[in-house]
C-alpha positions as CSV (number, residue, x, y, z in Angstrom):
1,X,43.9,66.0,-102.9
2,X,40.3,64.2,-104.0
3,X,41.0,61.2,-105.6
4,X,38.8,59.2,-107.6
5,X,37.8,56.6,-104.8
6,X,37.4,59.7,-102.4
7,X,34.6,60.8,-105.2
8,X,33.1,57.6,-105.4
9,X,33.0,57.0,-101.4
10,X,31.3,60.2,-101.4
11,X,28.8,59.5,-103.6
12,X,28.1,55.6,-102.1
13,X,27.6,57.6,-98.9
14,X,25.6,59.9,-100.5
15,X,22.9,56.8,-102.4
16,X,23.4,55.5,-98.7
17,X,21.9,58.3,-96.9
18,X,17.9,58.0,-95.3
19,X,17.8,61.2,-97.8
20,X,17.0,60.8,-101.7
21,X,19.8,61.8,-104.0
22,X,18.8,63.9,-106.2
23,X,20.8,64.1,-109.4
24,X,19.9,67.2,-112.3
25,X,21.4,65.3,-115.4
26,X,23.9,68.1,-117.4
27,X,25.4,67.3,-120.9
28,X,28.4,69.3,-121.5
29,X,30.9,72.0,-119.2
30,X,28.5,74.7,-118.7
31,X,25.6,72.9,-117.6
32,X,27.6,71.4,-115.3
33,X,29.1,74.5,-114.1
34,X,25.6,75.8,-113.5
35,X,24.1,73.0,-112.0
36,X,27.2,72.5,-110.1
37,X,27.2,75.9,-108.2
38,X,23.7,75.1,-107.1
39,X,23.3,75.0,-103.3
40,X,21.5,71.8,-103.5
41,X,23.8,69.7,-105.6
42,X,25.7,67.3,-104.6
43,X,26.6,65.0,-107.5
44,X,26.3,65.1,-111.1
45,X,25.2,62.5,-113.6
46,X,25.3,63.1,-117.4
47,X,22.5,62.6,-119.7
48,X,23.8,60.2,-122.4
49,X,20.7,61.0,-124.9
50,X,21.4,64.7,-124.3
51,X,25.0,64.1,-125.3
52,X,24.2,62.3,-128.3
53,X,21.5,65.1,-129.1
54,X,24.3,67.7,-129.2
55,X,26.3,65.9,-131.6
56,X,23.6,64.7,-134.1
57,X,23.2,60.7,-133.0
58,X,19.9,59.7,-131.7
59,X,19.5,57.9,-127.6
60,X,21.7,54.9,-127.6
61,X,23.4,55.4,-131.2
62,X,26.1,57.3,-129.6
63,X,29.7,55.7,-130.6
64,X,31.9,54.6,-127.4
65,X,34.5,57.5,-127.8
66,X,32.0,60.3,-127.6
67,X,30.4,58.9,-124.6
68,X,33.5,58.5,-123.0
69,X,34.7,62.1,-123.9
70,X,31.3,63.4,-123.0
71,X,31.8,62.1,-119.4
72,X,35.4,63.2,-119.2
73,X,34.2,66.9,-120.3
74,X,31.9,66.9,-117.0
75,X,34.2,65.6,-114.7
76,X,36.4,67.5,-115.5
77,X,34.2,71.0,-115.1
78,X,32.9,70.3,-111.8
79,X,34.5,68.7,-108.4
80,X,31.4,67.1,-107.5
81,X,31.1,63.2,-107.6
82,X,30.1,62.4,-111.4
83,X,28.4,59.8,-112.7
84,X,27.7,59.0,-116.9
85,X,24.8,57.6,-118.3
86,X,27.0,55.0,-120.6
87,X,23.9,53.0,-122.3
88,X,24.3,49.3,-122.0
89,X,28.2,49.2,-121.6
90,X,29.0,48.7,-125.1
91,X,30.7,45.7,-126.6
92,X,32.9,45.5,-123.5
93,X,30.9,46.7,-120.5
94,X,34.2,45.9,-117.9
95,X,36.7,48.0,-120.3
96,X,34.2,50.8,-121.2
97,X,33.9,50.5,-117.1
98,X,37.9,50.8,-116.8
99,X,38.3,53.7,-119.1
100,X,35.3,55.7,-117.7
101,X,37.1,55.4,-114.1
102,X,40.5,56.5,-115.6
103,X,38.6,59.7,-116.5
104,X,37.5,60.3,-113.0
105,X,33.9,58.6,-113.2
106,X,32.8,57.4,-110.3
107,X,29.6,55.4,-110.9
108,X,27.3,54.7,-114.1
109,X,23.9,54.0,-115.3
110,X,24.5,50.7,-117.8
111,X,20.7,49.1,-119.2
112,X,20.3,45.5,-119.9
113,X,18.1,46.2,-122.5
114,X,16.6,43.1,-121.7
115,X,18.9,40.8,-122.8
116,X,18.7,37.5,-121.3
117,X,18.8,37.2,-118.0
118,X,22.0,35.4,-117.8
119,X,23.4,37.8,-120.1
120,X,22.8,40.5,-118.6
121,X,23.5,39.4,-114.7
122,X,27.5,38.6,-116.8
123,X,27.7,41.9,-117.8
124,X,27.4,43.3,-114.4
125,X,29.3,41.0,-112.6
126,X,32.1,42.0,-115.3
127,X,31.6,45.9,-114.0
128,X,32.2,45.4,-110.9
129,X,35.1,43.1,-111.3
130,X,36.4,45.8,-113.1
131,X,35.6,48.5,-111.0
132,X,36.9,46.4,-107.9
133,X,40.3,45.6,-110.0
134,X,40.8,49.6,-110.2
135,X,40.7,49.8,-106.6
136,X,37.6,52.2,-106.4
137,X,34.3,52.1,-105.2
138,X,32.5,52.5,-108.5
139,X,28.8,53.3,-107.8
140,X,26.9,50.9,-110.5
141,X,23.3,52.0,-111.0
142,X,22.1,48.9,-112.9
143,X,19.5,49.8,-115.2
144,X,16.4,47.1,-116.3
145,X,14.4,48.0,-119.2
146,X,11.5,45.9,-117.9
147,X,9.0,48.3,-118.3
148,X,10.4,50.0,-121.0
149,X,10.8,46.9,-123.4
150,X,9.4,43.8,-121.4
151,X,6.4,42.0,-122.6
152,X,3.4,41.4,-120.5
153,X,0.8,43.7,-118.2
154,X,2.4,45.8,-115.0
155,X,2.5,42.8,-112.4
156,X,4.7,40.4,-115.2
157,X,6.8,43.7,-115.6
158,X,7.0,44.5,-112.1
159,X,7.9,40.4,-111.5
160,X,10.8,40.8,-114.1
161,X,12.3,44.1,-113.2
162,X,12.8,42.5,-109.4
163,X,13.9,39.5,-110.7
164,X,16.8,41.5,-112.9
165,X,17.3,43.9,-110.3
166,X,17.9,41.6,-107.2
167,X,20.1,39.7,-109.6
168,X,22.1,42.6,-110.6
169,X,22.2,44.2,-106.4
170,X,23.6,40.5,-105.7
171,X,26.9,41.1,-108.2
172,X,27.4,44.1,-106.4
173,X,25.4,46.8,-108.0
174,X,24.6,49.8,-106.2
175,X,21.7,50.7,-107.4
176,X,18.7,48.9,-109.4
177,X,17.0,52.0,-112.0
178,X,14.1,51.1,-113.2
179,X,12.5,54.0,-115.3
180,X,9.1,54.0,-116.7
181,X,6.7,53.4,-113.5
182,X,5.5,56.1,-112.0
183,X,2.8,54.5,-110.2
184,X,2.3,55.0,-106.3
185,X,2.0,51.2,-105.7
186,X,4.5,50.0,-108.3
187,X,7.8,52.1,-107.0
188,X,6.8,51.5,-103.5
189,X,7.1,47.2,-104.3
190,X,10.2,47.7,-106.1
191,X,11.7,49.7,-103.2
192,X,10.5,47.2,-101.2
193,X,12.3,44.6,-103.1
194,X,15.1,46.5,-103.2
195,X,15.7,47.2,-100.0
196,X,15.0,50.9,-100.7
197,X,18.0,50.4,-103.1
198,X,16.2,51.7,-105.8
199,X,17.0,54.3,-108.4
200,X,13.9,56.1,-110.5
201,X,13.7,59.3,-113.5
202,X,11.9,61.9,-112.8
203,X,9.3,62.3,-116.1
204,X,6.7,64.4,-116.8
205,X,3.9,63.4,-114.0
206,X,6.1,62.2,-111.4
207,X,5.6,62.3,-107.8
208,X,8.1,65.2,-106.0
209,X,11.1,63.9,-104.7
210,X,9.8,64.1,-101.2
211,X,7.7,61.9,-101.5
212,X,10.0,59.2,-103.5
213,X,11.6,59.5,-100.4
214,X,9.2,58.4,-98.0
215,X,8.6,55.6,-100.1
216,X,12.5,54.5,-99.7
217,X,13.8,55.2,-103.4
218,X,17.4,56.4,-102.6
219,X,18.0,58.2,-106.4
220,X,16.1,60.3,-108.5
221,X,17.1,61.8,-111.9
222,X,15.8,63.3,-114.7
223,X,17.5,62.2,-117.8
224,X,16.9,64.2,-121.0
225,X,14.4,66.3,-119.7
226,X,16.6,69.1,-118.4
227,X,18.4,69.2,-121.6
228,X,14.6,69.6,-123.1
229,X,13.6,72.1,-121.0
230,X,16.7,74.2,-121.2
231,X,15.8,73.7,-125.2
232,X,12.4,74.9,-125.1
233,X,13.6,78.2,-123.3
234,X,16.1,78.5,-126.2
235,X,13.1,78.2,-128.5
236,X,10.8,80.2,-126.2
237,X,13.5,83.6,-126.6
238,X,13.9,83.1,-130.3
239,X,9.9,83.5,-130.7
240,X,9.8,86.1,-128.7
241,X,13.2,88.3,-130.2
242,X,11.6,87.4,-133.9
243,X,8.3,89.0,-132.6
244,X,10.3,92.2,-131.1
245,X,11.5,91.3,-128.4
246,X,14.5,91.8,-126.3
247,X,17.1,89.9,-124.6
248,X,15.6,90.3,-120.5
249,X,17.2,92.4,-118.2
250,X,17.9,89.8,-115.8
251,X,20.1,87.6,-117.8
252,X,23.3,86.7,-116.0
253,X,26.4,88.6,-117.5
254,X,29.1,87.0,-119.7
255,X,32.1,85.3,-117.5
């Protein structure tokens, strides 16, 4: 039998690896059953503003239970090591931490949304006290907002997210993900500061993961945008059946 810490081994081993994880983010059952019978998969990680999406609450206004349930529906669809995009931890980061691992969660993104340094380093150290109290190998991947909400041009960004992220890898983090540089230069200093312990998202104008890997980032994934671009196919076949169309030939049968 698989238990949780067996899951969450796997996936340490797997953010450990020379070879760049890459997680497709999935939002409810079937799209983790689809993403999960891909040959190339080998974890999961929910999309938190695709969850909130499906119910009607906009990224980060998601209440606590629904995350929680969200992340539970996924584990519990797939074998695979899952990991839940849990926004910043809520009002208790070590009990939303606690419950998420009694629902077979093995790791988490959790943002500091810049909160004060201080602050934030707390809240992770609380995690993985948590996470160590529950016997199990949680895989943290500590999120900084620094170039999402910092103030300041690239380098004072780039200066902040390290600071955060070194901070946050010294409480016993995983994983430091810092999404919004896409820059050659930029990820390849923060992988450097790291210690190629670095996580990244995979927007619009990113570099393929290949070459994230060369550069030593050990995570990619991809957030909302599958959820969008699984939307604009939806939107895509209604056009076309309101213009005459028909449903194509090679869709995949009913199970």
């Amino acid at each position: 039998m698989t238990t949780t810490n067996d899951k969450a081994l796997a996936l340490k081993a797997l953010h450990e690896a020379p070879e760049i994880l890459q997680v497709v983010n999935v939002w409810d059952a079937v799209s983790a059953k689809v993403v999960a019978d891909l040959p190339g998969t080998r974890a999961l990680a929910t999309a938190g503003h695709s969850i909130a999406a499906s119910h009607g609450y906009p990224d980060g206004g998601m209440p606590l239970e629904l995350a929680l349930a969200g992340a539970k529906t996924v584990a519990d669809a797939v074998e695979l090591p899952v990991s839940a995009d849990l926004d910043d931890g809520y009002d208790d980061p070590a009990e939303t931490i606690r419950r998420a691992i009694g629902f077979g969660i093995v790791g988490a993104n959790v943002e500091d949304r810049m909160r004060p340094f201080e602050e934030a380093v707390a809240r992770v150290r609380a995690i993985t006290a948590a996470a160590e109290a529950e016997g199990v190998a949680f895989q943290l991947n500590a999120r900084t907002d620094a170039f999402l909400r910092g103030e300041g041009d690239v380098e004072h960004k780039l200066g902040e997210a390290i600071a955060r992220g070194r901070a946050f890898l010294a409480e016993g983090a995983a994983l430091v993900f810092v999404p919004g540089p896409t820059q050659r230069d930029v990820v390849e200093r923060l992988a450097e500061a790291f210690g190629g312990r670095l996580s990244i998202i995979g927007l619009p104008g990113a570099l393929p993961a290949a070459d994230y890997e060369r550069m030593g980032v050990a995570r990619i994934s991809y957030g909302p945008l599958t959820q969008r671009v699984a939307l604009r196919a939806l939107r895509d076949l209604g056009s076309s059946l309101y213009a005459g169309g028909v449903i194509p030939e090679d869709t995949p049968p009913l199970n």
